[in-house]
C-alpha positions in Angstrom: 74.5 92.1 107.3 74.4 96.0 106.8 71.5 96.2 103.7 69.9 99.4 102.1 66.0 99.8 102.1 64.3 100.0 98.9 65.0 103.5 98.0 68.5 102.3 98.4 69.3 105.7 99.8 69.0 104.4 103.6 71.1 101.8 105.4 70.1 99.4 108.2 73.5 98.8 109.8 74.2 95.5 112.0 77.0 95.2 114.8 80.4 93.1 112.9 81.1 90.0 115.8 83.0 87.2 115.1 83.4 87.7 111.1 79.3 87.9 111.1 77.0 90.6 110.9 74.6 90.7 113.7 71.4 93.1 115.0 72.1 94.4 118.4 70.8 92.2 120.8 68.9 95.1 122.3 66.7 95.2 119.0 66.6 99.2 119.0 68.2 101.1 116.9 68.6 104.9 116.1 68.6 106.9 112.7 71.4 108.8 111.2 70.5 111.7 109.4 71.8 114.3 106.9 72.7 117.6 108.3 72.0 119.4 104.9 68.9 118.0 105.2 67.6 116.9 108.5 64.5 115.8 107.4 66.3 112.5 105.6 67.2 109.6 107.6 70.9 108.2 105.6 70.7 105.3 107.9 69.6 103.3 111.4 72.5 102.3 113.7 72.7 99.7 116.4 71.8 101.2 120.2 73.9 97.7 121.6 74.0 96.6 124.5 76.4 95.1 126.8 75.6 91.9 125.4 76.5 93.0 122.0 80.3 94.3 123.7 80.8 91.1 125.4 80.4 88.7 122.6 82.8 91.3 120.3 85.3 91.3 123.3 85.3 87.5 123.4 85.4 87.1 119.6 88.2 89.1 120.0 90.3 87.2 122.7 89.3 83.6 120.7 90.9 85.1 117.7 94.3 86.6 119.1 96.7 83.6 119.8 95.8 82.5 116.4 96.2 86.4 114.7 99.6 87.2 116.7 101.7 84.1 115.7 100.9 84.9 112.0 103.5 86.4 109.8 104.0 90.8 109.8 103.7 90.0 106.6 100.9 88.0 106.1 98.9 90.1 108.2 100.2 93.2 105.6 98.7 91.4 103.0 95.5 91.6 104.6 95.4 95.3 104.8 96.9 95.8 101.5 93.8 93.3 100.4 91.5 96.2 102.5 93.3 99.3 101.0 92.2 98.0 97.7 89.3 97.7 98.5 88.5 101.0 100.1 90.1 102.7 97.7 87.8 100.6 94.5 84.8 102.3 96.6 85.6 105.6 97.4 82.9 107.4 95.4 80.4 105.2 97.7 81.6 106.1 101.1 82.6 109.3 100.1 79.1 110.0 99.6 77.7 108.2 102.4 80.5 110.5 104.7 78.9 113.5 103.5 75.5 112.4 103.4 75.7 111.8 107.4 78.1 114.2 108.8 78.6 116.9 106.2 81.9 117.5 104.7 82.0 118.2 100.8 82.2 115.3 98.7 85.8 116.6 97.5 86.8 116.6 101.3 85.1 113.0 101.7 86.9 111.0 99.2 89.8 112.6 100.2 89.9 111.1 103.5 88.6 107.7 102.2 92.4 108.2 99.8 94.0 108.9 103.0 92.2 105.8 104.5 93.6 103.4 101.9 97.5 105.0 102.2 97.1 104.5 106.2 96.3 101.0 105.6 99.4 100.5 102.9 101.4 101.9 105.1 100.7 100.1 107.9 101.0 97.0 105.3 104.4 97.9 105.0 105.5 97.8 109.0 104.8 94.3 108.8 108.6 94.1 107.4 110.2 96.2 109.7 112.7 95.4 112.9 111.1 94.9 115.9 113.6 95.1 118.2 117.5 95.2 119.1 120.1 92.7 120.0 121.8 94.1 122.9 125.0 93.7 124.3 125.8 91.2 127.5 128.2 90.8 130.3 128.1 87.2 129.9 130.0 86.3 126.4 128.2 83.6 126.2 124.7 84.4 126.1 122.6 86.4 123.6 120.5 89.1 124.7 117.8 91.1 123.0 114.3 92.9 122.9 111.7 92.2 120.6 108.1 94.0 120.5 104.6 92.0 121.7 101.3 92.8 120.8 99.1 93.7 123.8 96.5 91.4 122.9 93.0 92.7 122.5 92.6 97.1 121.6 89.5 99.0 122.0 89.3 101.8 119.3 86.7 104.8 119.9 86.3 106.9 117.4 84.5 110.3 116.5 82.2 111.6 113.3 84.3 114.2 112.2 86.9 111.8 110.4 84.7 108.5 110.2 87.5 106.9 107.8 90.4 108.6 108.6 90.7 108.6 112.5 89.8 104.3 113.2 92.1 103.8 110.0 94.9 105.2 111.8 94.0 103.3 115.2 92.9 99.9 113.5 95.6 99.6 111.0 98.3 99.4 113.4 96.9 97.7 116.5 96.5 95.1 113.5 99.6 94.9 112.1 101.6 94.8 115.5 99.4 91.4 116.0 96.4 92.7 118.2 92.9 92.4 117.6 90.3 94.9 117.8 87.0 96.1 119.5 85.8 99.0 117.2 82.9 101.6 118.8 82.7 104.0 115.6 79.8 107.3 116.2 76.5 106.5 115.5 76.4 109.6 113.5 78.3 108.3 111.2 77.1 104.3 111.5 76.5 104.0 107.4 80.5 105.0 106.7 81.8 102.9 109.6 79.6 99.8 107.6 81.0 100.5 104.2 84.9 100.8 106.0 83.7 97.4 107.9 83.0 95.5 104.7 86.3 96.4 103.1 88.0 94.2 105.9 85.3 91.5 105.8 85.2 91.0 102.0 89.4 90.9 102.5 89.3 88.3 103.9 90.4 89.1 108.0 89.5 85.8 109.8 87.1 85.9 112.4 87.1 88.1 115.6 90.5 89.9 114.7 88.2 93.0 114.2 84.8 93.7 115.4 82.5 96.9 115.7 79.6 97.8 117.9 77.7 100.9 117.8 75.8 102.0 120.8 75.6 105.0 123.1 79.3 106.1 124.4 78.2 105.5 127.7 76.9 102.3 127.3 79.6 100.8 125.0 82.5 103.3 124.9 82.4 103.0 128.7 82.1 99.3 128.3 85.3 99.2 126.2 87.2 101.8 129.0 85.7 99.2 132.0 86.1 95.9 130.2 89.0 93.8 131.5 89.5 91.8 128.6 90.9 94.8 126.5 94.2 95.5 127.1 94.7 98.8 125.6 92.3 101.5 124.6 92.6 104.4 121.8 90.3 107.4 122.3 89.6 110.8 119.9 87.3 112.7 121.1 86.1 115.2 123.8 88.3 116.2 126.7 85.4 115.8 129.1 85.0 112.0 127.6 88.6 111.5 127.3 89.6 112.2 130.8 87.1 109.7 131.8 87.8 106.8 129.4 91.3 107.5 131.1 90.4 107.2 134.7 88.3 104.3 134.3 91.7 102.9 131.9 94.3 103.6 134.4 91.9 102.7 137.3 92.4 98.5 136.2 95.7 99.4 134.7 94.9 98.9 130.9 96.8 101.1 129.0 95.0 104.1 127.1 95.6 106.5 124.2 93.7 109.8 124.5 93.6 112.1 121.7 91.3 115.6 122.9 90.8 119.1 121.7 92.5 121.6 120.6 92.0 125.5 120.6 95.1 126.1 117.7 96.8 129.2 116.9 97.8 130.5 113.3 100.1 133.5 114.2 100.5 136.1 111.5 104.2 137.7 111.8 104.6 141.3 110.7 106.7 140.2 107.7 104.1 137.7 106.4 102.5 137.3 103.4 99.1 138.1 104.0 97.3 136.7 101.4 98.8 133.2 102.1 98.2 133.4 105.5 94.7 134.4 105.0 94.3 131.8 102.8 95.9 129.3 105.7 93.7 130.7 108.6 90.5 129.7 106.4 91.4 126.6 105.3 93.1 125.2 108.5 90.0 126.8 110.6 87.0 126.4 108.4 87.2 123.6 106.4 85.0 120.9 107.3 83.1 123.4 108.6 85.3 123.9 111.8 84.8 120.0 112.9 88.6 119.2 113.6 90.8 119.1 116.6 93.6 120.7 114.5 91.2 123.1 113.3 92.6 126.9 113.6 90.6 128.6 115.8 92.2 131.6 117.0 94.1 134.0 115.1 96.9 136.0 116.7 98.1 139.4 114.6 101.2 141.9 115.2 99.5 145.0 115.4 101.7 146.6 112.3 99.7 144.2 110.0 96.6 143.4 112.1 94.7 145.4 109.6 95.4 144.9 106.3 95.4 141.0 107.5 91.8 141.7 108.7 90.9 143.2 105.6 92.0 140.4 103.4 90.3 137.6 105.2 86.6 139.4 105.7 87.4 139.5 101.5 87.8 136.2 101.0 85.2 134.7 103.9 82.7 136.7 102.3 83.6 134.6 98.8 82.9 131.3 100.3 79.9 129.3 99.1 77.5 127.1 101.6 75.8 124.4 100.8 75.1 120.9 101.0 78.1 119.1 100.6 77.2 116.5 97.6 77.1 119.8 95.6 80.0 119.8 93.8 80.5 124.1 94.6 79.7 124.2 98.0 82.7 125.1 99.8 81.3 125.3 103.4 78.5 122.4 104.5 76.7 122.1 107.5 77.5 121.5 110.9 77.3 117.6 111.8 74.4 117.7 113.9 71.7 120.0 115.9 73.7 119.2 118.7 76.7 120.7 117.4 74.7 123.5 115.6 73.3 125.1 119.1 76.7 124.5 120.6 78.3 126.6 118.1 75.2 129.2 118.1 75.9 129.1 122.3 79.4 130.4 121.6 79.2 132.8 119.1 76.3 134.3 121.7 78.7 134.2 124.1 81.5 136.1 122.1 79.0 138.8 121.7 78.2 139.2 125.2 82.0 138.9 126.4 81.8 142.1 124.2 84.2 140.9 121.2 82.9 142.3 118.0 81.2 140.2 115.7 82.6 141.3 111.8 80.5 138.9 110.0 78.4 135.9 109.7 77.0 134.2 112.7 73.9 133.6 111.7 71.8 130.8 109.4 72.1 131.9 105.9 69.2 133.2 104.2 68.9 130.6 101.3 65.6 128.9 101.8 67.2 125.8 100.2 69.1 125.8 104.0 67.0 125.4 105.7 66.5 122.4 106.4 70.2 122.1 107.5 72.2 122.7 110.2 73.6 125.2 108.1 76.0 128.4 110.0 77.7 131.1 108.3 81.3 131.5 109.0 81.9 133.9 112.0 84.5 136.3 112.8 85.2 137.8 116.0 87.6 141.0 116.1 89.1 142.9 119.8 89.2 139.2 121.4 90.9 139.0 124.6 92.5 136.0 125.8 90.3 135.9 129.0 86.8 135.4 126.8 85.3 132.1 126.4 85.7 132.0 122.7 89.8 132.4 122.9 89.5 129.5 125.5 87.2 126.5 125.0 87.5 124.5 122.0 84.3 125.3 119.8 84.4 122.8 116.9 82.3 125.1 114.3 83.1 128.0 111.9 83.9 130.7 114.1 87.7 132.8 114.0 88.5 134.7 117.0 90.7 137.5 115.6 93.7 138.7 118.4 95.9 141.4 118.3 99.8 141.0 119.3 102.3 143.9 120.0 105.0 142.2 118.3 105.9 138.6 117.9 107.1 137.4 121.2 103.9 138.3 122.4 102.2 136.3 119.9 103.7 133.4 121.2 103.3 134.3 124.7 99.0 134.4 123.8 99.4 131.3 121.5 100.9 129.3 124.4 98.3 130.8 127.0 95.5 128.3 126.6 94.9 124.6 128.2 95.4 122.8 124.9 99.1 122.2 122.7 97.5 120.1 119.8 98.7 122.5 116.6 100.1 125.9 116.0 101.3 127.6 112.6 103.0 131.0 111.9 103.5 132.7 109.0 106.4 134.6 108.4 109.4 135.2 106.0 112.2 135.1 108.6 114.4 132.0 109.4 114.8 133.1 112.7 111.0 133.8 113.6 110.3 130.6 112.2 113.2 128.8 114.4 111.9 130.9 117.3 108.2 129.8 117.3 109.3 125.9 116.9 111.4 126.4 119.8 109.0 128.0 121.8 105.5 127.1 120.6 103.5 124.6 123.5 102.0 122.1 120.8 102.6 118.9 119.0 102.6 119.7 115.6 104.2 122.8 114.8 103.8 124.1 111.1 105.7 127.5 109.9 103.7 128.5 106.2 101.2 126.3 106.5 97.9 125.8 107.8 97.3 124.1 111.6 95.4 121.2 110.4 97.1 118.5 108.5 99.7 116.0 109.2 101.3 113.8 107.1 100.4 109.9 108.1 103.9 108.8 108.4 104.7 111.2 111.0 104.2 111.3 114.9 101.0 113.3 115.2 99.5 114.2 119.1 99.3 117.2 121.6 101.0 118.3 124.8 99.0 119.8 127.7 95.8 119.0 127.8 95.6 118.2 124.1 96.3 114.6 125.0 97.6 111.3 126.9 101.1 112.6 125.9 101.4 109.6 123.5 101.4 109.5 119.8 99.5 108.4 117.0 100.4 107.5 113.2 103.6 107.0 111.9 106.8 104.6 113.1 105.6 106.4 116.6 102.3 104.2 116.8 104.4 101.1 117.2 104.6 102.4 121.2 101.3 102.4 122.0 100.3 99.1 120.8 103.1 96.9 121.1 104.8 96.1 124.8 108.9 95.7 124.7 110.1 91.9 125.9 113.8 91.4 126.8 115.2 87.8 126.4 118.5 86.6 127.6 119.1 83.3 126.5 122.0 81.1 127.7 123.1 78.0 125.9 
């Protein structure tokens, strides 16, 4: 099973198969270390195999007759058992979440919360209809549609919300009477344990959830190829996404793809400017910039494009780095040196596209930093829609500010990118506000408020290249995971 080494501050993580923790067949694993400080190792992750995938995958089909005639209900139980249970050890993962990819600790057990509410919720649709009685042309016979599970799901899932993001994939595949093949990040192989033993110590019997760890093209492709999974859920990378698709549609499994985002917050010339400041750093640097919801560019009518610019240099320039166990850091690291030179590569890119760099950008100067994949906060001002930084999804700390003559042609630059994940405006004005939801190219839509954040019982997912055009969370998940069955019976 997973175990901690002496210093109990490192983790040796096994694959889950079958209700038993195993080592990958392969024998190798790889470390997963702290981005505050590179130099410790938080934990050493499976590299699997396709060994380790095949015996998940037919854990998983032995266990889904068996799993699918139970009770909604008495599966509910189950996750309320696992809610519990995540929620009794939220200081623990929280910790273990920051420790390996970064967030703050306030941040961390905040997701593991959310995590726990997911999986009541989920609970809870094991009570609700399934389907409809519908009318027939024969009097006599009874016709209606009830909802099927699609047998076994494949869940990827990314580092930036370890808890949050395979809760919301796992929860209801579960529910709806599937089973599950779960490839979490390695980066993040010591939280995806801790979630893991939440559902083994409630009690889940055998092969209705397993997890292997290994390299994304090894297993993740082995979940997208495999044709003993049925469905499969994606969030990550368009690049990766588009392929996990392919390969998906290729066999004709069904598939889920959640991508990237490049989000708009646009600031009306009737706004108030210190909330909307206030939005455009949260929504677009919390978390250090690591969401797909994240705001990333900035849109301005020109009558307050200053004073706006003014106020949100003012209150970046408050912010407080750090590592994220540190109870006053507002701003840790970036996840990994991966995604630290990716984000250095763009912000050198702005510069040389000619947009302005207004501050940050760089490593900060705190010796205590550096050992960390540590980046100041960036903003870029005179932006044009054509530069690389107003087009390609960054995933870091950097704002690209943009000015807008008014605010039709705000909404004309928000929609003029390849993504439609999220978009926000601020404004006072009814009819700005019904304007933008009417017009705006994105899934979520938020007027005064930030574009990162939905609420778990609603719909969430993006248009355009944002997605697979499905959605996730809420009454809406029910689609994806469930197949409709008509039955006409005739006495």
């Amino acid at each position: 099973m997973t175990k901690y080494e002496e210093n109990a501050e490192t983790m040796t993580v096994d694959n889950y198969i079958g209700g038993e923790w195993r080592p990958p067949a392969s024998g190798r694993r790889v470390p997963s270390t702290n981005p505050a400080r590179r130099s410790e190792t938080v934990g050493f992750a499976p590299d699997s195999d396709r060994a380790d995938l095949e015996a998940a995958v037919a854990a998983a089909d032995s266990a889904r007759r068996a799993w699918r005639k139970l009770a909604g209900a008495q599966r509910g139980a189950l996750l309320f058992k696992a809610a519990d249970l995540l929620e009794s050890r939220m200081e623990e993962i929280g910790r273990a979440m920051t420790r390996e990819m970064g967030k703050t600790i306030g941040e961390a057990k905040g997701e593991t919360a959310r995590g726990a509410a997911i999986l009541r919720y989920y609970a809870g649709e094991g009570m609700r209809p399934v389907g409809d009685v519908i009318p027939s042309t024969d009097a006599d016979a009874l016709m209606y549609t009830t909802r099927v599970p699609l047998g076994v799901v494949g869940v990827i899932s990314p580092w930036n919300f370890p808890v949050a993001i395979p809760l919301w994939k796992i929860a209801p595949a579960l529910i709806y009477g599937n089973t599950v093949v779960w490839k979490p990040a390695i980066e993040t192989a010591v939280t995806a344990a801790l979630v893991m033993e939440c559902f083994h110590a409630a009690g889940f019997p055998a092969g209705v959830l397993n997890m292997v760890m290994g390299d994304g093209a090894v297993i993740g492709q082995g979940i997208a190829e495999h044709p003993g999974i049925h469905g499969v859920t994606f969030t990550g990378s368009n690049a990766v996404g588009k392929r996990v698709g392919q390969i998906a549609l290729a066999r004709g499994a069904k598939y889920q793809l959640e991508m990237g985002g490049k989000n708009p917050i646009v600031v009306a010339a009737d706004a108030d400017l210190d909330l909307a400041a206030e939005a455009t750093i949260s929504g677009g640097l919390r978390s250090t910039g690591q969401k797909c919801t994240a705001t990333s560019r900035v849109i301005v009518v020109r009558d307050v494009y200053e004073p706006f610019k003014e106020k949100l240099l003012a209150k970046i320039k408050s912010l407080r780095i750090g590592d994220g166990l540190d109870a006053d850091t507002w701003l840790g690291p970036c996840a990994s040196q991966k995604q630290y030179e990716t984000v250095l590569e763009y912000i050198r890119k702005g510069r040389e596209e000619g947009a302005e760099l207004l501050v940050g950008g760089e490593r900060p100067g705190d010796p205590a930093l550096a050992d960390g994949f540590f980046v100041s906060p960036a903003v870029f001002d005179r932006v044009t829609a054509g530069m690389t930084i107003a087009r390609e999804e960054i995933f870091g700390p950097v704002l690209a500010l943009m000015e807008a003559r008014d605010l039709e042609e705000a909404i004309e630059l928000a929609n003029d990118t390849d993504f439609g994940l999220s978009a926000s405006l601020y404004t006072r004005d009814l009819a700005n506000a019904l304007t933008f939801a009417r017009e705006s190219e994105a899934g979520l839509v938020r007027v005064n408020a930030e574009t990162a954040g939905v609420e778990l019982q609603a719909p969430f997912g993006g248009m355009k290249g944002s997605s697979s055009h499905s959605r996730e969370q809420g009454q809406a998940a029910i689609e994806f995971f469930t197949e409709i069955k008509t039955v006409f019976v005739k006495p």
